[in-house]
N, C-alpha and C positions, 0 to 999 in steps of 0.2 A: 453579497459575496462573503464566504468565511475568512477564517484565519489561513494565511498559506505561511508555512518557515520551511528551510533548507538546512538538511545538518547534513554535513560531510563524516564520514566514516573512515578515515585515513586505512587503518589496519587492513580495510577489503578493498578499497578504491574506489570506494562509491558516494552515491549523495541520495538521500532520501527526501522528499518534499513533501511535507506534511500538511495537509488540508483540512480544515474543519467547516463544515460545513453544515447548513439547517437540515438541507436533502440533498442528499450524495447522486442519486441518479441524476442529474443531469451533465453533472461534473464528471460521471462514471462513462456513459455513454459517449462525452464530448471523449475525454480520453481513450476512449477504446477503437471508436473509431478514426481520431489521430494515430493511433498505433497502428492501424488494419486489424486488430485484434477482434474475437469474437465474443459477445457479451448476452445478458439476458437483462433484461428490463425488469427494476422492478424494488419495492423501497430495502431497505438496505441499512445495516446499522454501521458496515466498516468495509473497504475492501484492501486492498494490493494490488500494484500493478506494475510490473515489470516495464519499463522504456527501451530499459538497454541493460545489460550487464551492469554498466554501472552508475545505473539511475533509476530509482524505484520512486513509486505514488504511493503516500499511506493516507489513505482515506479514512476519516471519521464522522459518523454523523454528531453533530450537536444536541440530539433527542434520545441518542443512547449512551452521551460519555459517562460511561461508568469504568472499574476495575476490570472488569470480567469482559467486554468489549475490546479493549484496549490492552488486553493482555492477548486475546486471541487472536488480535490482527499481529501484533508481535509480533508471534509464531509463525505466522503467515510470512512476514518478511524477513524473521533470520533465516524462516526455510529454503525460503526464494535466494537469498547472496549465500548461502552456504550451497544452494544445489548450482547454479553460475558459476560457483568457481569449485566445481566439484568437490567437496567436502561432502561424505556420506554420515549420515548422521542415524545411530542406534539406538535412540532413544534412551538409552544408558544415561 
């Protein structure tokens, strides 16, 4: 089992759960089908995953932590709490 932390985000009212893990697909699938959510099998460097509004999964694998990984899941999850609380975003 990887590294898991929790950081609270006070300013959007959320909590993010950070996961590092060797292979994320099985931690991807347990969680997705905890959510009822739809998923696709298959190896995987980082993903996101929405819980609730105001709790997200940020997945990493441990085979690709790099800059360029870890910046792209970011994105991934400012987009995700910025579109939940409606904040449209212009790429500006």
């Amino acid at each position: 089992m990887g590294a898991i932390r929790r950081a609270k985000i006070p300013m959007y009212e959320c909590t993010v759960t950070i996961h590092l893990e060797d292979d994320l697909e099985p931690l991807y699938i347990k969680l997705c089908q905890k959510l009822k959510l739809p998923y696709e099998a298959g190896s995987m460097a980082g993903a996101v995953i929405t819980a609730q509004v105001d709790h997200y999964h940020f997945l990493l694998s441990t085979q690709h932590l790099n800059h360029n990984t870890i910046g792209h899941e970011l994105h991934h999850l400012v987009i995700n709490i910025m579109k939940d609380r409606g904040i449209k975003l212009n790429g500006r």
